[in-house]
N, C-alpha and C positions, 0 to 999 in steps of 0.2 A: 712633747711633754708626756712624758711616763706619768699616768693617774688613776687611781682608783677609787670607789664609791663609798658615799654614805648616807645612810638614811635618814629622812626630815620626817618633820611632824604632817601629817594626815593632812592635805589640803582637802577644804569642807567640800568641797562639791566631783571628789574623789569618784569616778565611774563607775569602779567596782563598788567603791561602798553605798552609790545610790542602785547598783545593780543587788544587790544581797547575795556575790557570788559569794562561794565558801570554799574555804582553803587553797585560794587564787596567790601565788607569792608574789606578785607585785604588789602586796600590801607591803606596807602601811601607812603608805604615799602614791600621790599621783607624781607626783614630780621626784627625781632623787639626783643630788648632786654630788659633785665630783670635789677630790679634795687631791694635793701633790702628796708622794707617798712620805714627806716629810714627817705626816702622823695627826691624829684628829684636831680640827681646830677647835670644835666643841671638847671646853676641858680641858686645853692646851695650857702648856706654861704659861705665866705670868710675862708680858711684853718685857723684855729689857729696861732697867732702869734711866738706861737714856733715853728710850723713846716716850717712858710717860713724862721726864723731863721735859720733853721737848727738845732737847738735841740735836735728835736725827727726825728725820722724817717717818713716819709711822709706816711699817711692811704693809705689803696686803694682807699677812697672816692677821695681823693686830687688826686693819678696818673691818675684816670679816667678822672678827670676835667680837669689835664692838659693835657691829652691826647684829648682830646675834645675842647679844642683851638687849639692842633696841626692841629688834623682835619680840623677843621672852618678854621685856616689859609693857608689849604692846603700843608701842612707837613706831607705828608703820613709817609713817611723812621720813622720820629721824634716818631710821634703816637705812629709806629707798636712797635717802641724799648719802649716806656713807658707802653702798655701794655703787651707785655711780662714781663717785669720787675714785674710788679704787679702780672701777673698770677703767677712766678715765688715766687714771694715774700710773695704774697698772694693767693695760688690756692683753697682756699673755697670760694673765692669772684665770684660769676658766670657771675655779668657784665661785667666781662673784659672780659670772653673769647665770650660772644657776640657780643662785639662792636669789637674785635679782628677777628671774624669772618664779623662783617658787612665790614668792610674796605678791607675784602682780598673778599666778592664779588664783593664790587665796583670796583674792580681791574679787577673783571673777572678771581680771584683765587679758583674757585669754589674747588679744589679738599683740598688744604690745609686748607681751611673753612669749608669744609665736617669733616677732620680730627681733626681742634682745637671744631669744637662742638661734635663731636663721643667722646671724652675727657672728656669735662662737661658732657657729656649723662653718662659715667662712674661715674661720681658721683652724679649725680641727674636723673637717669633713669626715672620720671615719670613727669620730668619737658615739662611743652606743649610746651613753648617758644623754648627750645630749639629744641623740635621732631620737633616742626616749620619750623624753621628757619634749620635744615636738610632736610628737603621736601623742603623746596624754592631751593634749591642746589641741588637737585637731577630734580626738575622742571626745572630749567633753562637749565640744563643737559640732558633735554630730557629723564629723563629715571622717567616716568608720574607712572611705576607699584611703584617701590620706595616712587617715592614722595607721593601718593595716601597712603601706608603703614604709610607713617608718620606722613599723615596729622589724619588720620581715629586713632591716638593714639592720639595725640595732643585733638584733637575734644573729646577722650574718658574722659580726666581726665579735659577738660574745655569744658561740656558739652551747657555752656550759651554762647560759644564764637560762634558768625556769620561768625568770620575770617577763622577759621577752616575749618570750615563747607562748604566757598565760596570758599578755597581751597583745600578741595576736591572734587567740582564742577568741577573746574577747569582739576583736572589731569582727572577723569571721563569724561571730555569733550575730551580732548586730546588723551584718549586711544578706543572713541569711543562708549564708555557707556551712547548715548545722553539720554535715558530716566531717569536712574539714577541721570546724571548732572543735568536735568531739575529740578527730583523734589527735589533735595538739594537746586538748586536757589530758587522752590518756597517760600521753608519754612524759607528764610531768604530775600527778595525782592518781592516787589508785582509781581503779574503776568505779567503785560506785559514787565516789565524792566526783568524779569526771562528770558521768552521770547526771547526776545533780546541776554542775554548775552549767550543763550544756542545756540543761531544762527549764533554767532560770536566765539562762538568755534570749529563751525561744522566746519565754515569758513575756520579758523585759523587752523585746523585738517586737511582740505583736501588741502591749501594750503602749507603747513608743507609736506604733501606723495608726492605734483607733483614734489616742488625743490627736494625732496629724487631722484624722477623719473627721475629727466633732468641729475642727477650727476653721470657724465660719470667714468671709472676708469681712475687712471691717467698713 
């Protein structure tokens, strides 16, 4: 399946944005999904009037959108059941199970988000988006050698993406690899913002070991 990306809304517990990198382009999501090159479904045409009939059966284009008001309207439960449905009804459709996975990190459902994209990975193995958006779930999870694995495959098969590449700065930063982190920042941010963001990981590194350090047994 021929498919290209699109960008979602800022999942809150976002890496970079609890890191305070700057000018990192894997902003402005942790997570970003994937759409057919049909054209955006945020803002797409209005469904056919047969299928708000009821007629025909509703595409996955149409449950994604409506699951995408659920969203907007803050209808998590609603969402989550219309895209299952879809994946169900539809599972060669790969946006749903991305935007099924964005909604269970905003939740802070890192492990079942892990498991609905390890699923799409089964059937599109060499898709970046989604080795992505598994590296931002194993990032947020702290476990940087993972995320690092996933991003270093993402970055292989979308070698022009700067996103990739700024997140495997990132897990490189986090695991201590500052020279490495550095010069991935440089080759996608000029030097001194490289710089910067390589100093705020060391930061972000060694303030990460001390709360390890304070954390008594219980």
């Amino acid at each position: 399946m021929n498919m290209e990306k699109r960008p979602v809304a800022c999942v809150a517990s976002c890496a970079a944005a609890c890191l305070g990198l700057v000018g990192l382009v894997m902003m402005p999501g942790c997570a970003e999904s994937m759409q057919t090159t049909e054209g955006s479904f945020r803002g797409a045409n209005p469904a056919p009037a047969a299928e708000i009939r009821g007629d025909q059966p509703p595409t996955p284009k149409t449950l994604l959108s409506m699951a995408d008001i659920l969203a907007a309207q803050g209808k998590d439960k609603e969402c989550e059941s219309v895209l299952w449905t879809c994946i169900r009804q539809h599972p060669g459709f790969a946006p749903a199970y991305n935007s099924l996975a964005e909604l269970q990190m905003r939740q802070g459902r890192m492990a079942e988000a892990a498991t609905v994209l390890s699923g799409a990975l089964r059937r599109w193995p060499n898709d970046p988006v989604l080795l992505n958006n598994l590296g931002m779930c194993s990032l947020i999870g702290q476990d940087y050698e993972t995320a690092l694995e996933y991003f270093t495959r993402a970055a292989a098969y979308a070698p022009k993406s700067k996103k990739y590449r700024a997140n495997m700065a990132t897990s490189l930063g986090m695991l201590g690899r500052d020279a490495e982190a550095l010069a991935l920042l440089k080759q996608i941010l000029p030097e001194e913002r490289a710089e910067h963001n390589a100093d705020v990981l060391r930061k972000a590194r060694q303030k990460a070991a001390g709360s390890s350090a304070n954390i008594t047994p219980g």
